[in-house]
C-alpha positions as CSV (number, residue, x, y, z in Angstrom):
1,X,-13.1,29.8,-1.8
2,X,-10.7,31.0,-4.1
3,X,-7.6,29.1,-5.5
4,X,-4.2,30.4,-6.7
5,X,-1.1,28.6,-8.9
6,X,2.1,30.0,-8.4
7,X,3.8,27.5,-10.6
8,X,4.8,23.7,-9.5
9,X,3.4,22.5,-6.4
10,X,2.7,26.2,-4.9
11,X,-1.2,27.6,-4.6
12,X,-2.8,29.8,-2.7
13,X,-5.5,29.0,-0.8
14,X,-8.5,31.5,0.5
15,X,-10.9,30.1,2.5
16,X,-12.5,30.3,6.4
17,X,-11.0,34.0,6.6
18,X,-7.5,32.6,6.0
19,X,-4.6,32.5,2.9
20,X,-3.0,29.2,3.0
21,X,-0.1,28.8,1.3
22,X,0.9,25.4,0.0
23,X,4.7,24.2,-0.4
24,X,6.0,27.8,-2.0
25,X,8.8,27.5,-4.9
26,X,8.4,30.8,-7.0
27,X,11.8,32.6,-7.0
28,X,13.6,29.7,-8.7
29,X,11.0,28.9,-10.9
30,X,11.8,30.3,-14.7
31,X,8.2,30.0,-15.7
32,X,6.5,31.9,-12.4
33,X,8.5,34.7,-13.5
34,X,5.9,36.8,-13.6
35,X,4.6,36.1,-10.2
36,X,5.6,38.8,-7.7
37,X,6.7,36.7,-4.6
38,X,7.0,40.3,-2.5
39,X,3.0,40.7,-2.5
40,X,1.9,37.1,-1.6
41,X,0.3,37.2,1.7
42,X,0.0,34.1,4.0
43,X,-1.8,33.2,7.2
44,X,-0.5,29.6,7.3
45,X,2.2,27.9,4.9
46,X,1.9,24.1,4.3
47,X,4.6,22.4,3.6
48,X,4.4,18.7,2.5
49,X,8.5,18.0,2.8
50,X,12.1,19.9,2.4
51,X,12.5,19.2,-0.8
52,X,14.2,22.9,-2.1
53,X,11.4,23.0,-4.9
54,X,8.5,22.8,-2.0
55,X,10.3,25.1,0.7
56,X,13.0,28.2,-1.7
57,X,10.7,31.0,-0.4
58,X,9.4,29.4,2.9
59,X,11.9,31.8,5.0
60,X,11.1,35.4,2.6
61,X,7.8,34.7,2.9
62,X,7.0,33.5,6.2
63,X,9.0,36.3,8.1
64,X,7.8,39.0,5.7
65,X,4.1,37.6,6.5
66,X,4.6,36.6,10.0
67,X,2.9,33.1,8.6
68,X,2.2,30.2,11.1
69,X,4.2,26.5,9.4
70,X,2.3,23.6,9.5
71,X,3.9,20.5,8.4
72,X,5.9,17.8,9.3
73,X,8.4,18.1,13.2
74,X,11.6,17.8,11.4
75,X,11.2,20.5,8.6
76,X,9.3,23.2,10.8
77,X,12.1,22.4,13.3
78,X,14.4,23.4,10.6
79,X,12.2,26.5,9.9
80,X,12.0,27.3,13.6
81,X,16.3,27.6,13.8
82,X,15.9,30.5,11.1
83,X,13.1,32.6,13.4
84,X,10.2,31.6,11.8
85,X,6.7,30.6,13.7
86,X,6.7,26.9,13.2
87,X,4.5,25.8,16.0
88,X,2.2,23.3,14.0
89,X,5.0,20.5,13.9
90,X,2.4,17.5,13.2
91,X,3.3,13.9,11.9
92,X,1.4,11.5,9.9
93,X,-2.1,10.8,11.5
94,X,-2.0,14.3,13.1
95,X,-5.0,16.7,12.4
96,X,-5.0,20.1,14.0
97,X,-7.8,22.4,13.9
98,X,-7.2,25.9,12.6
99,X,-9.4,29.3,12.2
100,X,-10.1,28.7,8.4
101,X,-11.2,24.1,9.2
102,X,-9.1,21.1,10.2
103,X,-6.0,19.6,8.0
104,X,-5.2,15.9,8.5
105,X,-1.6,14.9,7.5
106,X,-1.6,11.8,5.5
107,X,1.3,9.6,4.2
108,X,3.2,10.6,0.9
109,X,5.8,8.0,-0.9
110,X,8.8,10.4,-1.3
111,X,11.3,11.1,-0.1
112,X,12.4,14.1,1.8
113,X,15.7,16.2,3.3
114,X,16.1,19.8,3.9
115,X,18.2,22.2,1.3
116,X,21.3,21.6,3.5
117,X,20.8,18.0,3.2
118,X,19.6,17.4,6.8
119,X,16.7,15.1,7.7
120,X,13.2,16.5,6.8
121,X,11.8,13.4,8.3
122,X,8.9,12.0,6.5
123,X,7.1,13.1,3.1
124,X,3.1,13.8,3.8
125,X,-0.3,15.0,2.1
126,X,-2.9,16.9,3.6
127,X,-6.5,16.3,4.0
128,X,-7.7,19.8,4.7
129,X,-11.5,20.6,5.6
130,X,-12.8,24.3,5.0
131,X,-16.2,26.1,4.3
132,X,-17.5,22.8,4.4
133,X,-15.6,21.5,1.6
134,X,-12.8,18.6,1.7
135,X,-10.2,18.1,-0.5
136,X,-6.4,16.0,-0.7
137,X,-3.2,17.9,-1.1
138,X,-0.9,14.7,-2.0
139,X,2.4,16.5,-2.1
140,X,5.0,14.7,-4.2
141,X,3.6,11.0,-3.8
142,X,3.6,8.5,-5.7
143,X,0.6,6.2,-6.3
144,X,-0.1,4.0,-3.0
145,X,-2.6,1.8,-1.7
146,X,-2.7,4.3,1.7
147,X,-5.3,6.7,-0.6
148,X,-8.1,4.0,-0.5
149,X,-8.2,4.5,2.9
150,X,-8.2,8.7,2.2
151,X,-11.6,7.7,-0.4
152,X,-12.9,5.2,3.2
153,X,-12.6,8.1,5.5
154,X,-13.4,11.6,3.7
155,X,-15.7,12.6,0.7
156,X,-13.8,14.7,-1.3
157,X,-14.6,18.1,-3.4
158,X,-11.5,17.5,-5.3
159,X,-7.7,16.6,-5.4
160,X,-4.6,18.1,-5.4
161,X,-2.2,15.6,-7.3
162,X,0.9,15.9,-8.9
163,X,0.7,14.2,-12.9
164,X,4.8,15.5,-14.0
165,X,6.4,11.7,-13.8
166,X,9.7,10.8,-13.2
167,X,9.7,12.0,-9.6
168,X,6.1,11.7,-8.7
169,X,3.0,10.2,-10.0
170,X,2.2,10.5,-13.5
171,X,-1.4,11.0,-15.3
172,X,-2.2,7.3,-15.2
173,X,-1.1,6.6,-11.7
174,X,-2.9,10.2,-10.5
175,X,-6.3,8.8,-12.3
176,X,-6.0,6.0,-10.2
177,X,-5.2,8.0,-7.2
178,X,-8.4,9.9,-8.3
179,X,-10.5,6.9,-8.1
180,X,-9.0,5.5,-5.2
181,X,-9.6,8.8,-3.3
182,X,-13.0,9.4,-4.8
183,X,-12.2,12.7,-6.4
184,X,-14.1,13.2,-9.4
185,X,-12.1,16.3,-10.1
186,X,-8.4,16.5,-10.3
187,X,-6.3,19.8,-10.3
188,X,-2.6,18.9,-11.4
189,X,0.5,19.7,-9.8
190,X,4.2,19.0,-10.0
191,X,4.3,19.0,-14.0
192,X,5.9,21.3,-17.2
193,X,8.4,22.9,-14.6
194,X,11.5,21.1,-15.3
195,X,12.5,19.1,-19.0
196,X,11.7,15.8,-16.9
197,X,7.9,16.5,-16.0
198,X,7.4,18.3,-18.7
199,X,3.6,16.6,-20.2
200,X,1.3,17.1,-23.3
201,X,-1.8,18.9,-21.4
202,X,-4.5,17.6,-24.3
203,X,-2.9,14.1,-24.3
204,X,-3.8,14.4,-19.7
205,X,-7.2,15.9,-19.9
206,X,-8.0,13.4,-22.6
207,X,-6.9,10.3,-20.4
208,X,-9.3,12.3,-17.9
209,X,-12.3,12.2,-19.6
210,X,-11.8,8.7,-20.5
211,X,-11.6,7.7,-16.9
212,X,-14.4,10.0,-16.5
213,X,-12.5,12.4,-14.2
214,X,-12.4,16.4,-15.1
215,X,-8.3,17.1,-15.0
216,X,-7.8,20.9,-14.5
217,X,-4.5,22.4,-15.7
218,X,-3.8,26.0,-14.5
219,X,-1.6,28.5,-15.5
220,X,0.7,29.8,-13.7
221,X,-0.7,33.1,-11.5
222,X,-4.3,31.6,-12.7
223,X,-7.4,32.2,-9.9
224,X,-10.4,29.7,-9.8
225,X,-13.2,29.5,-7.6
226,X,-14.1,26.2,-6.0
């Protein structure tokens, strides 16, 4: 399966047949400039809260694309008002099974409101299973016990963790996180977009390989496959 940044917390997932897109800020981002937000394509968008720097191109996207939402009832409820398809409204527990594998929605410590300021109910992860590989999608959390139990319950390919500080987790916290969940290999999120998360990348990966955990840092528009 192949894996896309778009900047931020935003990749591109393809994988069972599908493209999954996960929490899309482009537009408003100054350093995915470059990323042309009119040719993304989308089977399903994940969204892990309504933060406006997980959701800005949520409606140009998903009505262009004709995406299905998956996330939590309040912000796909939200979503739904503006004509999109938003009939995956899960909570935290919740695992649906979709054409491309299954995705579990685990807890997040954040907070989380729509861009109007409404409720977005609660922050959330996602444990997502495809092609017979599993990996965690933490959204914007920070560090909590609750990922043990993500490490007791699933044997992980990798995570998806955000390392920026100041509103999330930070390197140190996300190694943990890494151990906790049994993720050998990390690939940051949520860091260098704004002056505030802004992080020295050799000073990360070298905390990484001290803790014995491979920390991948990709640029922006940057395809791996997993």
């Amino acid at each position: 399966m192949n894996l896309t940044y778009y900047g931020h917390s935003c990749f591109l997932l393809e994988a069972g047949g599908s493209k999954i897109l996960f929490d899309p800020f482009i537009r408003p981002n100054p350093l995915a400039k470059d990323v042309a937000v009119d040719q993304i394509e989308a089977d399903f968008i994940l969204l892990s809260h309504g933060h406006g720097d997980h959701v800005a191109d949520v409606e140009e996207i998903g009505k262009r694309t004709g995406a299905q939402l998956v996330g939590m009832f309040e912000v796909l409820a939200w979503f739904e008002a503006k004509g999109l398809k938003a009939d995956i409204k899960m909570n935290l527990g919740g695992t649906v099974q979709l054409p491309f594998g299954t995705v579990q929605m685990v807890a997040a410590a954040h907070s989380s409101s729509m861009p109007d300021g409404s409720y977005g109910g609660l922050a959330a992860g996602f444990v997502v299973t495809t092609e017979g590989k599993t990996f965690y999608f933490a959204g914007d959390s920070a560090l909590t016990y609750d990922m043990k139990l993500i490490g007791e319950r699933h044997t992980l390919d990798f995570a998806i963790l955000p390392i920026g500080d100041h509103f999330t987790m930070g390197v140190d916290d996300a190694l943990v996180a890494a151990d906790w969940t049994g993720a050998d290999k990390v690939i940051g999120m949520h860091f260098d977009t704004f002056p505030p998360i802004a992080i020295n990348h050799d000073e990360a990966r070298a905390k990484a390989t001290a803790a014995g955990k491979e920390l991948v840092l990709l640029a922006v528009g940057e395809t791996i496959t997993i």
